[in-house]
N, C-alpha and C positions, 0 to 999 in steps of 0.2 A: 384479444389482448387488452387490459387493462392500462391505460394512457393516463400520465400526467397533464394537467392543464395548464402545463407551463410550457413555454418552445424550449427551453434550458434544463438547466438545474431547478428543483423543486423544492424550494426553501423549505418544506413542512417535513422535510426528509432530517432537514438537519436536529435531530434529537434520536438519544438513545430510548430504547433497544432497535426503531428501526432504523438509523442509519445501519449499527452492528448487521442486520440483514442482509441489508441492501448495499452493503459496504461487500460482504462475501462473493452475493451473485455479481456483481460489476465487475470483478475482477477475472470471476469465470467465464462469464460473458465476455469480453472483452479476448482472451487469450482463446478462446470459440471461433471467436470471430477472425481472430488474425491467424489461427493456424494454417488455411490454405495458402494466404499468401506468402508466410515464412518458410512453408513447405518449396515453395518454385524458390526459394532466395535461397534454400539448402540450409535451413535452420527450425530449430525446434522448441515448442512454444510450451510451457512447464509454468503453473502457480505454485508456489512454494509458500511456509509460513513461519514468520520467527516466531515462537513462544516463548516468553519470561514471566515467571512465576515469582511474587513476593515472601519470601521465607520469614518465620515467625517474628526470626530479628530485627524485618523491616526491611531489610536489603532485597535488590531486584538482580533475580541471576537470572542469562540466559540457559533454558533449560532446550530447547531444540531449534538450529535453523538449517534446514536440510543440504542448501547450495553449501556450505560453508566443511559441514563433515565430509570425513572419506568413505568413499562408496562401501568399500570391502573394514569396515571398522569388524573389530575381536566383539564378540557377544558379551555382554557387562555378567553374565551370568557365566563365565569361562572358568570350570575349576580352578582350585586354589593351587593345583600342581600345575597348569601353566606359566606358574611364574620360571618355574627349575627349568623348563625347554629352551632357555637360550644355549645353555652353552658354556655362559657364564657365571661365576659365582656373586650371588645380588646379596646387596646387606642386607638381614633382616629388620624391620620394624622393633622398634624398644617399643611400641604404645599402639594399639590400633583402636580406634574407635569408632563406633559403627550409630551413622547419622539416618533415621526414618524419617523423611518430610510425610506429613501429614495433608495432601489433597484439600480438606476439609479448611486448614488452616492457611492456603498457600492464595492466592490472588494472583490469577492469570490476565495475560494481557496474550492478546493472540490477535497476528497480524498479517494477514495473505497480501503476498506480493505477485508482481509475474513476471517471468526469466523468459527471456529469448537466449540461445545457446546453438550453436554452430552443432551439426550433426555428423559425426564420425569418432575414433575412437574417447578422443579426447573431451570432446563436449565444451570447446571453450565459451565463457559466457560474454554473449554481446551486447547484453544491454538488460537494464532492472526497471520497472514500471511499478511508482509507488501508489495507491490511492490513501493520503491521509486518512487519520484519524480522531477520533477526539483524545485520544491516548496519544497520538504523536506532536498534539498541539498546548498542553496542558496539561498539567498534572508531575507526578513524580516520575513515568515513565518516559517524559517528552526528552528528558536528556540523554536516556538509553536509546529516544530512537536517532535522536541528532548524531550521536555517535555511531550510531549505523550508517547513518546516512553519507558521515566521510569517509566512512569507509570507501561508500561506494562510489563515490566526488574522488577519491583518491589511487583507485584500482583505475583500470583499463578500462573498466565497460563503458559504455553509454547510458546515461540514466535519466529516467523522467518522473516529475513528481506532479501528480495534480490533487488540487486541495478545491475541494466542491464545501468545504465549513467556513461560515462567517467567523465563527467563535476561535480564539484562540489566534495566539503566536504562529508566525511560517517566517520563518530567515530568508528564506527565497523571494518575498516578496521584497525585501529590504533591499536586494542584488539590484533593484532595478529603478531608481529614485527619478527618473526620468517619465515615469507611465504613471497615468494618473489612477488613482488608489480604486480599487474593484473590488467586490464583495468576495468573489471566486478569481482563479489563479493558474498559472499550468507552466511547469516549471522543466526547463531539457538542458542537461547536459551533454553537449557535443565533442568528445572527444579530440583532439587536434593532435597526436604525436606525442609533445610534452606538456601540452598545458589542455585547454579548451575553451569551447567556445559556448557560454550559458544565453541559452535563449529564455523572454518572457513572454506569456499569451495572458494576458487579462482577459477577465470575461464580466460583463454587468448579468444585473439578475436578469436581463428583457433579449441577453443574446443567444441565438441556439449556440448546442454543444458542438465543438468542429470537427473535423479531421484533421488529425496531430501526426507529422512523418516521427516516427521513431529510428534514429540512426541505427545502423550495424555496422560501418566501420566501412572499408578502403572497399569498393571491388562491388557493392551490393547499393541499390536504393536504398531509401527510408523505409520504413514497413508503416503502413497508412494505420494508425488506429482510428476508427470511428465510432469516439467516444458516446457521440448521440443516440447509436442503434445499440452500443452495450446499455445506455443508460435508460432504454425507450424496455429492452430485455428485462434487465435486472430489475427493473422499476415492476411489470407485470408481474413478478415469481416472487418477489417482496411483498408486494401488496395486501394489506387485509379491510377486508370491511368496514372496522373501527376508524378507521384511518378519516374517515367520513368525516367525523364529527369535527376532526379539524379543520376543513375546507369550509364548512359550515361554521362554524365558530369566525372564523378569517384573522384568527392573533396565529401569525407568526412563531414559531419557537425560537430561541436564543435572540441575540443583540438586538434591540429593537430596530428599523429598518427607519430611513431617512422618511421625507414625507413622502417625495416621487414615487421611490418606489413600495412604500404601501398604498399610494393610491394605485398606482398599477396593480398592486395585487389582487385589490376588493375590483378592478375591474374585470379582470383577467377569470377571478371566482366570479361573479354577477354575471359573464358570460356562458 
């Protein structure tokens, strides 16, 4: 297995295309790792991924997020005489017009999440585990995902956010004006009946990664994620040789880093 030389988070991680990587396998890893124990707690452990694509007018429509449709949805390809099978008589269209989005032209943001969800007919969900992004932190899609995000601050489940980027806005951090300011973040929403209860974890660049209880509601433990061994996983299946050059180089990607902790880092590389 291919190791990070950091006990934590890997600051060299944070820049595009390999965070985009290494963002995907963490999330698999991660929902890998916790499916036996969600299995003994009678739950079941599913990554899901919202897609939003930019249409040529600039606007960002959600184009798929699997938890959210119904299981048994009608085929979009369902003949034109499906419409007559109600029953009932439907008004025709005075105008129809027929919209081809073009792939080529369209700007995807694509964002794997992971669902824990109670197993039996109904599949209710008990809780959402977010891994930011640099799309969730910046940019024009960060208000599309904040708006997800109350969603799910406002539904029933349980939800956890963890943000391993220096760069960029997180509202969650602001929740908590009492903890002193940390590079990395890790953010739980505890369900209570009518309201809840938001927990914060800070993390410095020099702490390992923890193990985080993930709520499920009345009647069940926490489900333990161990963010470390996903991140120890992902991080190996991520990896590419190039990646060298920046360890060796020793500049940091994104925000420049205070003095401390770049002297930790050229020691942490020197070792």
């Amino acid at each position: 297995m291919v190791s990070s030389p950091f006990p934590g988070m890997d600051p060299f991680l944070e820049i595009n295309p390999r965070w985009e990587v290494f963002h995907g396998w963490f999330i698999r890893k991660l929902a890998e790792q916790s499916t036996g124990r969600a299995r003994e707690l009678g739950c079941e452990v599913d990554v899901e991924r919202s897609v939003y694509g930019r249409e040529p007018t600039g606007e960002l429509v959600l184009i798929g997020e699997p938890d959210l449709l119904a299981q048994n949805a009608p085929s979009l390809d369902a003949p034109e005489q499906e419409r007559s099978r109600t029953g009932v008589a439907l008004a025709e269209p005075r105008a129809i017009h027929e919209v081809v989005l073009d792939p080529d032209a369209m700007e995807m943001y694509k964002q794997e999440y992971m669902v824990v969800r109670e197993t039996g007919e109904w599949a209710r969900v008990l809780a959402v585990v977010e891994l930011l992004s640099f799309a969730n932190k910046q940019g024009s899609y960060a208000p599309k995902y904040r708006e997800k995000r109350s969603r799910f601050l406002s539904s029933k489940a349980h939800f956890m956010e963890i943000d391993f980027l220096r760069d960029g806005e997180n509202p969650s951090r602001d929740l908590f004006p009492e903890l002193a300011p940390t590079p990395y973040f890790i953010f739980v929403a505890r369900k209570t009946g009518m309201g809840r209860n938001e927990e914060g974890y800070p993390l410095r660049l020099q702490d390992p990664l923890p193990v985080v209880g993930l709520p499920l509601g009345p009647g069940r433990p926490d489900l333990p994620l161990d963010l470390a061994a996903a991140f120890r996983s992902a991080y190996d299946l991520s990896y590419r040789s190039s990646w060298r050059r920046w360890y060796e180089a020793g500049q940091v990607p994104g925000p420049p880093l205070g003095e401390e902790d770049q002297a930790w880092v050229r020691q942490v590389l020197g070792a």
